[in-house]
MDTraj code that builds the backbone (N, CA, C; nanometers):
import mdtraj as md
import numpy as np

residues = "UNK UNK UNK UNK UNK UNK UNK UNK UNK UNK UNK UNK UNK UNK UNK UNK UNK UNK UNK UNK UNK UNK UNK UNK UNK UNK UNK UNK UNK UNK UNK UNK UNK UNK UNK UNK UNK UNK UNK UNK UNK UNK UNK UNK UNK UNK UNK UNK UNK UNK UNK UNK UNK UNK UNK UNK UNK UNK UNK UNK UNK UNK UNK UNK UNK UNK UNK UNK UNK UNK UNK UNK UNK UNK UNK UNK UNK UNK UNK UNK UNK UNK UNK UNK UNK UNK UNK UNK UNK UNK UNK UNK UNK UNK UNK UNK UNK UNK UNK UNK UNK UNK UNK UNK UNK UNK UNK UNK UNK UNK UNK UNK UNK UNK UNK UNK UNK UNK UNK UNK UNK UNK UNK UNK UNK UNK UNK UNK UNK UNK UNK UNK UNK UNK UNK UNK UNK UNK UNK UNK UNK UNK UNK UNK UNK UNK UNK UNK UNK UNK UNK UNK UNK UNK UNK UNK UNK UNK UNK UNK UNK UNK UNK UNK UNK UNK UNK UNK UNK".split()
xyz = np.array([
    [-4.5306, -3.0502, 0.4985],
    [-4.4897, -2.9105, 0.4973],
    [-4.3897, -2.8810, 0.6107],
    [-4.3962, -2.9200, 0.7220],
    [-4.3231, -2.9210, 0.8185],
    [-4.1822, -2.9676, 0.8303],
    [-4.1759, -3.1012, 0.7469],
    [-4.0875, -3.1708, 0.6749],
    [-3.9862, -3.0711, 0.6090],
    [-4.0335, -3.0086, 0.5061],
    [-3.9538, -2.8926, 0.4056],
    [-3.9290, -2.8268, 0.4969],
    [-4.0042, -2.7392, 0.5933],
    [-3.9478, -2.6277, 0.6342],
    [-3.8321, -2.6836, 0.7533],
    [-3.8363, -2.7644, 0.7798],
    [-3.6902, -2.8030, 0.8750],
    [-3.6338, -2.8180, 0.7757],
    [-3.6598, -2.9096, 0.6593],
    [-3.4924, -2.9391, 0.5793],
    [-3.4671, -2.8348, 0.4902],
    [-3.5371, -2.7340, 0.4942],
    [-3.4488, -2.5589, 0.4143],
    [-3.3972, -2.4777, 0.5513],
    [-3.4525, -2.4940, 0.6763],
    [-3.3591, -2.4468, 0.7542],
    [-3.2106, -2.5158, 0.8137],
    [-3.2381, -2.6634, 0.7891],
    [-3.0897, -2.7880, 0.7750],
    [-3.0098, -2.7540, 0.6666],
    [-3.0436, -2.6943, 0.5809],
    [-2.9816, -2.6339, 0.4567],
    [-2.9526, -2.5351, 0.4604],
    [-3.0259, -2.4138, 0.5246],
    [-3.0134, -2.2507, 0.5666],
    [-2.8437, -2.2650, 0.6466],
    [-2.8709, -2.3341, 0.7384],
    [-2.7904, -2.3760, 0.8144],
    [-2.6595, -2.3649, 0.7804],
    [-2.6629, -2.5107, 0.7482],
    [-2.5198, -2.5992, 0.6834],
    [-2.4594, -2.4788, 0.5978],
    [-2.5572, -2.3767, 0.4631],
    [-2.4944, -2.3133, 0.3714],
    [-2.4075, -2.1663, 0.4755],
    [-2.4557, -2.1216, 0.5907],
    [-2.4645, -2.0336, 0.6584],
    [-2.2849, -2.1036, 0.6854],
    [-2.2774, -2.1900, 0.7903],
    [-2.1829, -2.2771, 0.8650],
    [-2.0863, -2.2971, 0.7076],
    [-2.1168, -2.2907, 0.6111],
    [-1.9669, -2.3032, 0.5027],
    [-1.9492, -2.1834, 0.4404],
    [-2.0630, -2.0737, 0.4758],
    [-1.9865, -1.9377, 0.4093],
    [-1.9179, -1.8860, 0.5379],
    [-1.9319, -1.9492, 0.6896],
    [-1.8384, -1.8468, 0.7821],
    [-1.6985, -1.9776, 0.7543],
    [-1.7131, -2.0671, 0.7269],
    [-1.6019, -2.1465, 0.6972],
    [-1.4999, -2.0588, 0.5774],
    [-1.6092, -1.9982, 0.4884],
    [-1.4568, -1.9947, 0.3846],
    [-1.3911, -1.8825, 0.4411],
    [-1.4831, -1.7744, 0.5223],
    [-1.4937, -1.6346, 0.5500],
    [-1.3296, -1.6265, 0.6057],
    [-1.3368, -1.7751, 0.7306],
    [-1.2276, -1.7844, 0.7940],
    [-1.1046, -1.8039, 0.7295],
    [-1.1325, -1.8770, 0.6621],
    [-1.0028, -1.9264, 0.5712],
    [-0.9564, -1.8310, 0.5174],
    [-0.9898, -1.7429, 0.4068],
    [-1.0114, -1.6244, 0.3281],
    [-0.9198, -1.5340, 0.4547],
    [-0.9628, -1.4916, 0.5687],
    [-0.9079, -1.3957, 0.6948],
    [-0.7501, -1.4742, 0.7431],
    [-0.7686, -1.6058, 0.7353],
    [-0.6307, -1.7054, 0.7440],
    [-0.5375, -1.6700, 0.6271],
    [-0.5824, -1.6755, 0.5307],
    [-0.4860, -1.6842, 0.4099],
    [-0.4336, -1.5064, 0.4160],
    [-0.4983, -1.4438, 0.4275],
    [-0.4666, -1.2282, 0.4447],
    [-0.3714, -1.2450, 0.5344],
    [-0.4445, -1.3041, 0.6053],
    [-0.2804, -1.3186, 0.7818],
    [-0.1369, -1.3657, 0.7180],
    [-0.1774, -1.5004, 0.6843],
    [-0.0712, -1.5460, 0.6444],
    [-0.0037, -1.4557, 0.5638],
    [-0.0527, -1.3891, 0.5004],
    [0.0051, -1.3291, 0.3587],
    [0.0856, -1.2131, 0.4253],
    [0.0285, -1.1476, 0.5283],
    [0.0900, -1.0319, 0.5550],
    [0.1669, -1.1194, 0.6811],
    [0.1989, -1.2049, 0.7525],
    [0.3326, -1.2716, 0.7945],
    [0.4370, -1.3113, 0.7178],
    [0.4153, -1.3384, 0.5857],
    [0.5188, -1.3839, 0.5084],
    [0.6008, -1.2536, 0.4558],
    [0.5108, -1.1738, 0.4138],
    [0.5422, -1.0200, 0.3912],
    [0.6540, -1.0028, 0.4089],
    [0.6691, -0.9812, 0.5731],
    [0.7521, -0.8805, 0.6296],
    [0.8679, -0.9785, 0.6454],
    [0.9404, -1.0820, 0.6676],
    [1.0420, -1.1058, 0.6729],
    [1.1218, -1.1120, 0.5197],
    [1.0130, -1.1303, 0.3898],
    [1.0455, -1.1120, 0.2421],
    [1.1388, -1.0072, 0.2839],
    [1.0590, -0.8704, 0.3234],
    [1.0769, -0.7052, 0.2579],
    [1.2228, -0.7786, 0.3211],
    [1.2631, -0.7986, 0.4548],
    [1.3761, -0.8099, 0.5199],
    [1.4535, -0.8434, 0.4761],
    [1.4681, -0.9582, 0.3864],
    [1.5881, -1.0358, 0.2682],
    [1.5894, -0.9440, 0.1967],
    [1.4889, -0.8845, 0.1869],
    [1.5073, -0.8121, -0.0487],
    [1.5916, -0.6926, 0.0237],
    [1.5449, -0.6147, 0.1372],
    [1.6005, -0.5117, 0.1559],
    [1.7701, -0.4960, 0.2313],
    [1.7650, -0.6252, 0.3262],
    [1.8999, -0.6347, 0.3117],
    [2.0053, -0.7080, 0.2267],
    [1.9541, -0.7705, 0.1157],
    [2.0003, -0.7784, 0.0184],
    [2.0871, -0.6971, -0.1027],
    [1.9410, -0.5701, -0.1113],
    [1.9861, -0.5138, -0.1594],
    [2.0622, -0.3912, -0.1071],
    [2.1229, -0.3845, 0.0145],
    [2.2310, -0.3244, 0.0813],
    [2.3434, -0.3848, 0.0341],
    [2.3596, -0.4924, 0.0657],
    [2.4931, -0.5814, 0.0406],
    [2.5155, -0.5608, -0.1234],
    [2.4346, -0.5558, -0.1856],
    [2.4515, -0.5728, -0.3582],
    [2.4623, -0.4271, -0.4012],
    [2.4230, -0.3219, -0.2800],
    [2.4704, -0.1538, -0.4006],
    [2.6403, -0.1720, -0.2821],
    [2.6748, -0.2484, -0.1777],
    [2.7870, -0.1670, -0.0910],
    [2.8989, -0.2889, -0.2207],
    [2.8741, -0.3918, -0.2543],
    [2.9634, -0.4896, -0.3461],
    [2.9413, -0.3509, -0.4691],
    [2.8783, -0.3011, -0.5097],
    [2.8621, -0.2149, -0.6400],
    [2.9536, -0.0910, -0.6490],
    [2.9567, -0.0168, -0.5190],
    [2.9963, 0.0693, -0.5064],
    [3.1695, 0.0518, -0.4700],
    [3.2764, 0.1287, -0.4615],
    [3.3743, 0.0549, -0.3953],
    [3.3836, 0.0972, -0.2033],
    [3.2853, 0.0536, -0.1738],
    [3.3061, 0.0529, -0.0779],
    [3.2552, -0.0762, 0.0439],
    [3.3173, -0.1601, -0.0164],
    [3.3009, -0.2877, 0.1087],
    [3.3443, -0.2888, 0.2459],
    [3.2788, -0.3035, 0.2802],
    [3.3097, -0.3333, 0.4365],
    [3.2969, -0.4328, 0.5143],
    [3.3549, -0.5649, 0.5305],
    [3.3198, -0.6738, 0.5791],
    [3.2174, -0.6866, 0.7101],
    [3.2616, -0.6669, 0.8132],
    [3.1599, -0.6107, 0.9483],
    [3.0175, -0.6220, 0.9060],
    [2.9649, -0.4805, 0.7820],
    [2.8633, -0.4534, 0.7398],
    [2.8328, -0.5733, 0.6723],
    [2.8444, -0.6116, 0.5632],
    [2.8432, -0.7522, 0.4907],
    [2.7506, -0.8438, 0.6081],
    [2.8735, -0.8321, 0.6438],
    [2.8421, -0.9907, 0.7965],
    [2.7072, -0.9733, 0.7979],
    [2.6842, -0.8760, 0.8929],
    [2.5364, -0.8176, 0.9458],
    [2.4537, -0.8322, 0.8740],
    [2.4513, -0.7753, 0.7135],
    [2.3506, -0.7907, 0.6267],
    [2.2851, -0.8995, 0.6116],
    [2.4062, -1.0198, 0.6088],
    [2.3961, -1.1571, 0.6055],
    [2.3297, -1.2260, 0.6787],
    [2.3927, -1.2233, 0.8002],
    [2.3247, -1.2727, 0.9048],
    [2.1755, -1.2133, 0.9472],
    [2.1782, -1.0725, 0.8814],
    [2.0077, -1.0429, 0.9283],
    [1.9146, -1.1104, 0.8340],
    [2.0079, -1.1175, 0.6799],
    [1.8940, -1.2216, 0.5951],
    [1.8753, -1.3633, 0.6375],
    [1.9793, -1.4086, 0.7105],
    [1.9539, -1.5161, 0.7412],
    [1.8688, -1.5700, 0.8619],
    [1.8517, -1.4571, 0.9474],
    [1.7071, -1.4666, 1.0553],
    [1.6156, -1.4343, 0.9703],
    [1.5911, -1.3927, 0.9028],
    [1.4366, -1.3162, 0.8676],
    [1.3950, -1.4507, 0.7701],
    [1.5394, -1.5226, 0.6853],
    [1.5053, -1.6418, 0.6118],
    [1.4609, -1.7362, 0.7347],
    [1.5178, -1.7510, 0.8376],
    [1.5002, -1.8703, 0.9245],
    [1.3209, -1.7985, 0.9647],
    [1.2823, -1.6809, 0.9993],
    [1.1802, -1.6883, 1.0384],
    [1.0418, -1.7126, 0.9428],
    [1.0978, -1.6729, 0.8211],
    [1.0320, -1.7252, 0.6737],
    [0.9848, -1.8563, 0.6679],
    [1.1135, -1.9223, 0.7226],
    [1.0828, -2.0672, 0.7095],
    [0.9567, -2.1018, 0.8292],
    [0.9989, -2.0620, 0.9389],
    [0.8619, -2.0669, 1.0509],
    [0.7453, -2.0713, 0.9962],
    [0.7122, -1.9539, 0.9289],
    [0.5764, -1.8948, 0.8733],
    [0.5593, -2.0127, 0.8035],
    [0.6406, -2.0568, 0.7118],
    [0.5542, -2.1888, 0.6264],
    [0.5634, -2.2672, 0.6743],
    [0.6085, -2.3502, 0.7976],
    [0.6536, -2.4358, 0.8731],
    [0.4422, -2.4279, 0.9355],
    [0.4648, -2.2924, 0.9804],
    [0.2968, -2.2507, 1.0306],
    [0.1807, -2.3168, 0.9456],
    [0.2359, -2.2867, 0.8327],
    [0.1104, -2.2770, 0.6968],
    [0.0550, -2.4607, 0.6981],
    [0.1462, -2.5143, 0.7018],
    [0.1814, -2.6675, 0.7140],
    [0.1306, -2.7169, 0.8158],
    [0.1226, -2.6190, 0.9367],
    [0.0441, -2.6998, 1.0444],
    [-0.1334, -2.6752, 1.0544],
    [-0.1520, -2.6228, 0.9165],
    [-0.3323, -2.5884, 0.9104],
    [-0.4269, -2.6986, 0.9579],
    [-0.3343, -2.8275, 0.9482],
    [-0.4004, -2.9610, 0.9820],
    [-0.4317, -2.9497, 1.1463],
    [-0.3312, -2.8934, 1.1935],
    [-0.3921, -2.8787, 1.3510],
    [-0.4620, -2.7585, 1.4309],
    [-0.4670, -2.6487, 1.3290],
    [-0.5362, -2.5232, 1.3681],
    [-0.6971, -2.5896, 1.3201],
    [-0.7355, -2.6537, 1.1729],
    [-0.8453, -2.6749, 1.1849],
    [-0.8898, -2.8192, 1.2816],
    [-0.7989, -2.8757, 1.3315],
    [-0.8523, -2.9859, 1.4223],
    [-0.8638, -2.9309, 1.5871],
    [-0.8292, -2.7843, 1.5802],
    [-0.8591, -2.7680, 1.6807],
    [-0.7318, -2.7599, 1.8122],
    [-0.6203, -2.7819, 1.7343],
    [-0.4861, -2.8038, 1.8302],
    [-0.4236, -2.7163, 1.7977],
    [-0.4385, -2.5492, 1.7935],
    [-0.2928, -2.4790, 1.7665],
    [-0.1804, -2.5155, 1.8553],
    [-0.0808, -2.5243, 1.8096],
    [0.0325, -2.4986, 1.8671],
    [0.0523, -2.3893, 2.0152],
    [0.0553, -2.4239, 2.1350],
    [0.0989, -2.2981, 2.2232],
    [0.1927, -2.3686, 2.3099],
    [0.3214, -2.3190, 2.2945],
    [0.4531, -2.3447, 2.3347],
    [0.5118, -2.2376, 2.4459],
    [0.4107, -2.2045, 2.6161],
    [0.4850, -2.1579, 2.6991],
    [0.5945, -2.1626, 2.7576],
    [0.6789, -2.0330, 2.7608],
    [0.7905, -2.0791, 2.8647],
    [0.8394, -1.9579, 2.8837],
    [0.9238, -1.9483, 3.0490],
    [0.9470, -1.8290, 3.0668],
    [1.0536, -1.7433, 3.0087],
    [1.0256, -1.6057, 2.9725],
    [1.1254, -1.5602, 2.8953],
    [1.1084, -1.4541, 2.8377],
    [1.1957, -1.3620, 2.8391],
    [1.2419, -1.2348, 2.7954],
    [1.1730, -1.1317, 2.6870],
    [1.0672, -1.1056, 2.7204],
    [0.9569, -0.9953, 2.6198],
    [1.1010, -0.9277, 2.5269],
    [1.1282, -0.8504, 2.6687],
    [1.2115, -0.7172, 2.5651],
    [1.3380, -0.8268, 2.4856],
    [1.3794, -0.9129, 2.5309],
    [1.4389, -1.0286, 2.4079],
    [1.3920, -1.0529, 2.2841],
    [1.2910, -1.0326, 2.2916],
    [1.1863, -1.0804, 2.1734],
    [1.2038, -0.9914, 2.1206],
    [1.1330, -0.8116, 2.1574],
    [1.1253, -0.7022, 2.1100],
    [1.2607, -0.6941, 2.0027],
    [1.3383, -0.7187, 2.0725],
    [1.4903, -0.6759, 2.0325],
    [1.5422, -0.7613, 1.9053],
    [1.4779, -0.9173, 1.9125],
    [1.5144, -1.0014, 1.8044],
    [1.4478, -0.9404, 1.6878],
    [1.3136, -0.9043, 1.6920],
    [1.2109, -0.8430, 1.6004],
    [1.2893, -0.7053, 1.5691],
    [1.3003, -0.6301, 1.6309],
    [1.3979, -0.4867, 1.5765],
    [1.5083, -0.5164, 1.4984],
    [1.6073, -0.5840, 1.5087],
    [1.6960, -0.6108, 1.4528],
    [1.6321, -0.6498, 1.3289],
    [1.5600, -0.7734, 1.3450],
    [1.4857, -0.8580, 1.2178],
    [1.4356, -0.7377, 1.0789],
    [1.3811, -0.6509, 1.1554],
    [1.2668, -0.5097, 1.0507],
    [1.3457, -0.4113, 1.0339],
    [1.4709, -0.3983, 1.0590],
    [1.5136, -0.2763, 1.0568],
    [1.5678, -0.2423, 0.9543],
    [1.6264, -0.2930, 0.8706],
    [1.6488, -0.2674, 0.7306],
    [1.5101, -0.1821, 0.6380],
    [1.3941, -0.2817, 0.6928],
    [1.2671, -0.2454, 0.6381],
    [1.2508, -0.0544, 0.6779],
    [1.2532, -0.0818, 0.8261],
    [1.2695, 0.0415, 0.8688],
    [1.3740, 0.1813, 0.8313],
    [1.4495, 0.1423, 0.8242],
    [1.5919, 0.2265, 0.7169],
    [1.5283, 0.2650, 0.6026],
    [1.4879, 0.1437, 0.5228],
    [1.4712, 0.2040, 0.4170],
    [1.3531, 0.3116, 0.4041],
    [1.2548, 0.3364, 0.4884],
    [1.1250, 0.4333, 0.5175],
    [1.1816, 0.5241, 0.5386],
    [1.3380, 0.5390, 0.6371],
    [1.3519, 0.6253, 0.6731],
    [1.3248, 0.6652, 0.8185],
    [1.2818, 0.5603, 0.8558],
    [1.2172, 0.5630, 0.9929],
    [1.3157, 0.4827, 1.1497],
    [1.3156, 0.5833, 1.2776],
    [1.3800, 0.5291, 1.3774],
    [1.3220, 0.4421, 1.4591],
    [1.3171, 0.3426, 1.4764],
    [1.2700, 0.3400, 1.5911],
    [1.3297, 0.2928, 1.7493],
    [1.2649, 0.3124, 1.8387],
    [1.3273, 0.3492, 1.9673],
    [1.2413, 0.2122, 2.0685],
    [1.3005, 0.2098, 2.1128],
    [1.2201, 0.0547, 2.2438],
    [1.2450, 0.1401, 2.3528],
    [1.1513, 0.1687, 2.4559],
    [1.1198, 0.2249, 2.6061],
    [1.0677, 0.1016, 2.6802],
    [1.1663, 0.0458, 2.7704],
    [1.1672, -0.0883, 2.8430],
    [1.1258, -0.0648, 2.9948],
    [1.1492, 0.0891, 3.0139],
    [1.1030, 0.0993, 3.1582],
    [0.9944, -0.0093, 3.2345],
    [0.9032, -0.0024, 3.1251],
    [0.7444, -0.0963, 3.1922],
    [0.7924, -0.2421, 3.1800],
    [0.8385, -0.3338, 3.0552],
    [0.8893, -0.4458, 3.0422],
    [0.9012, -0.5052, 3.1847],
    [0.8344, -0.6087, 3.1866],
    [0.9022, -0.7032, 3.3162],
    [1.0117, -0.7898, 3.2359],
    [1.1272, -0.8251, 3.3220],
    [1.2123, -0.9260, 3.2852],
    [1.1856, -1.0268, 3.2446],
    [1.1259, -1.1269, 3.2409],
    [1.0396, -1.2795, 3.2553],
    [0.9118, -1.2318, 3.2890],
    [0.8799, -1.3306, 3.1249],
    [0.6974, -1.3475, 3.1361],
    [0.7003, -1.4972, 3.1103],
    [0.5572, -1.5327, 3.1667],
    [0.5657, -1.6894, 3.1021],
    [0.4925, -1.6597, 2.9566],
    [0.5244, -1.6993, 2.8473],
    [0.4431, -1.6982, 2.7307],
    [0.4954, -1.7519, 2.6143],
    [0.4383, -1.7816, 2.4592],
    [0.4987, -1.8395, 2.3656],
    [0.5333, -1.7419, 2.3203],
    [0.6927, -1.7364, 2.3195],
    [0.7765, -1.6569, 2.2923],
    [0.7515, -1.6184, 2.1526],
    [0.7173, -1.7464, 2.0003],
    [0.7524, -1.6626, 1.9009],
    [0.5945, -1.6022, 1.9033],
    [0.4631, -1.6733, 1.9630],
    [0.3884, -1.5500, 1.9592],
    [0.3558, -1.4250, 1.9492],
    [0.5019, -1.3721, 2.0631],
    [0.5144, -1.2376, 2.1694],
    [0.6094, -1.2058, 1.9831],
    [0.6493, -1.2545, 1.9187],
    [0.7382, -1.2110, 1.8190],
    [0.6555, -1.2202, 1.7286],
    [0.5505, -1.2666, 1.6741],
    [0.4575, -1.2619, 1.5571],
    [0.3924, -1.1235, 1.6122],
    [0.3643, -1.1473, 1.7168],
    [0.2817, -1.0007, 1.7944],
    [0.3415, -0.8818, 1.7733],
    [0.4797, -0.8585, 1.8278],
    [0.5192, -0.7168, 1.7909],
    [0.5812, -0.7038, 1.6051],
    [0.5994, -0.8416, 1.5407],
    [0.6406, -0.8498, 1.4341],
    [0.4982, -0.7317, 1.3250],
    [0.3974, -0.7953, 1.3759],
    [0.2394, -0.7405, 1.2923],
    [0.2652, -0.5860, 1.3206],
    [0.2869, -0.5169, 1.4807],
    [0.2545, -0.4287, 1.5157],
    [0.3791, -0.3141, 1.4431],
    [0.4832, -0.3464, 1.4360],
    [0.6043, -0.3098, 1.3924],
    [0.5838, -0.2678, 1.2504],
    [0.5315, -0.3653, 1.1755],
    [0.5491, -0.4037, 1.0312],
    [0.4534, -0.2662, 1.0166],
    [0.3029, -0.3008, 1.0878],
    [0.2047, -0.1923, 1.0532],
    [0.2586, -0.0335, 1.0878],
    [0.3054, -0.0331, 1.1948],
    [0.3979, 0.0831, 1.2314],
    [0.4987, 0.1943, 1.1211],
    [0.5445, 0.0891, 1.0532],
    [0.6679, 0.0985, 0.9826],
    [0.5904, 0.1692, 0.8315],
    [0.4716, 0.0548, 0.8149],
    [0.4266, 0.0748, 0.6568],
    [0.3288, 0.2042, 0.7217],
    [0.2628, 0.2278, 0.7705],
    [0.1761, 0.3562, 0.7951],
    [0.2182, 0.4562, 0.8129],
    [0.3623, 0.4656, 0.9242],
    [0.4286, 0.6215, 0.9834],
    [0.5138, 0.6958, 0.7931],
    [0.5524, 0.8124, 0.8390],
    [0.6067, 0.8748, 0.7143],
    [0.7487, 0.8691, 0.7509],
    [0.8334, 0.9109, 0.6606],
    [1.0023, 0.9163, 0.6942],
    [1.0185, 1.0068, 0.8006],
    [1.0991, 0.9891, 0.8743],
    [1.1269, 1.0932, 0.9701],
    [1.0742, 1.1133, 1.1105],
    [0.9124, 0.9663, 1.0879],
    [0.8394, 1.0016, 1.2057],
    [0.8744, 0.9213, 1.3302],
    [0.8804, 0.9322, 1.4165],
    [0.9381, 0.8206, 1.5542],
    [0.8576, 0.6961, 1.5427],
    [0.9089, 0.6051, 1.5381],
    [0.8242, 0.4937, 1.6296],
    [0.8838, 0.4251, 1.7401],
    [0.7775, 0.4410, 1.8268],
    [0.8307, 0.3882, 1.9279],
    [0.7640, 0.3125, 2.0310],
    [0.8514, 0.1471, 2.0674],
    [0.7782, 0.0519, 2.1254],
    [0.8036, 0.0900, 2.2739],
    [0.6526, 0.0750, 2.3417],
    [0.6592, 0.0942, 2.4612],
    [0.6104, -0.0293, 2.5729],
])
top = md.Topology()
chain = top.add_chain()
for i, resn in enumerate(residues, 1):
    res = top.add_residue(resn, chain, resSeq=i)
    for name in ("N", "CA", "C"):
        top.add_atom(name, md.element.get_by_symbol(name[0]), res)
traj = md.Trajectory(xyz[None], top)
């Protein structure tokens, strides 16, 4: 009897230890999903700038450029995210990735603004960076500090209404 009741709690166990396993995964895969998100909206939306300003007659090369080049960060940071997805082999072995070095928060801030702002346009929404507090140089993993305000931005952006401020402080 003693026998059974350890091996249904070795079993209680183990079943316990693979439902917080999938729990995690399941909370991994939502993350992921809403990182991939936001650099999408960024292509489709400056995309479809470039494709009504070619529609309309009013081209403007300059603008073009920009459009371009902003799809083409938000593609390069696209590629990151699955570049991420690919490294699941070392998040579950226990090795994330952390790549310190010193360097420029409000740099970051600023790469990420540029990156969402189309997203942001199209809401209708401004937003404003207040750097007063910013220190110049932090030590930290930079695209962290950019996944970080990337989440906070994105949520910012999809929650506020047209017209309402956001603003990073």
């Amino acid at each position: 009897e003693v026998k059974v009741t350890l091996r249904t709690k070795a079993l209680e166990d183990a079943k316990n230890i693979a439902e917080q396993a999938n729990r995690s995964k399941s909370e991994f895969l939502a993350n992921m999903s809403h990182e991939l998100r936001t650099p999408m909206h960024s292509i489709l939306s400056f995309a479809r700038f470039g494709a009504d300003m070619l529609n309309s007659d009013k081209i403007k090369i300059e603008k073009l450029s920009k459009y371009y080049s902003r799809i083409i960060t938000s593609g390069n940071k696209l590629l990151k995210l699955l570049n991420n997805l690919l490294d699941l082999s070392k998040l579950d072995a226990g090795k994330f990735p952390f790549v310190p070095v010193m360097a420029s928060v409000e740099g970051a801030i600023h790469h990420v603004l540029q990156e969402i702002s189309g997203l942001a346009h199209e809401k209708g929404l401004d937003i404003t960076l207040d750097n007063r507090s910013i220190h110049p140089l932090v030590w930290c993993d930079i695209e962290l500090v950019q996944q970080l305000v990337r989440n906070l931005l994105a949520n910012a952006i999809r929650f506020s209404h047209e017209g309402e401020p956001v603003r990073v402080a």
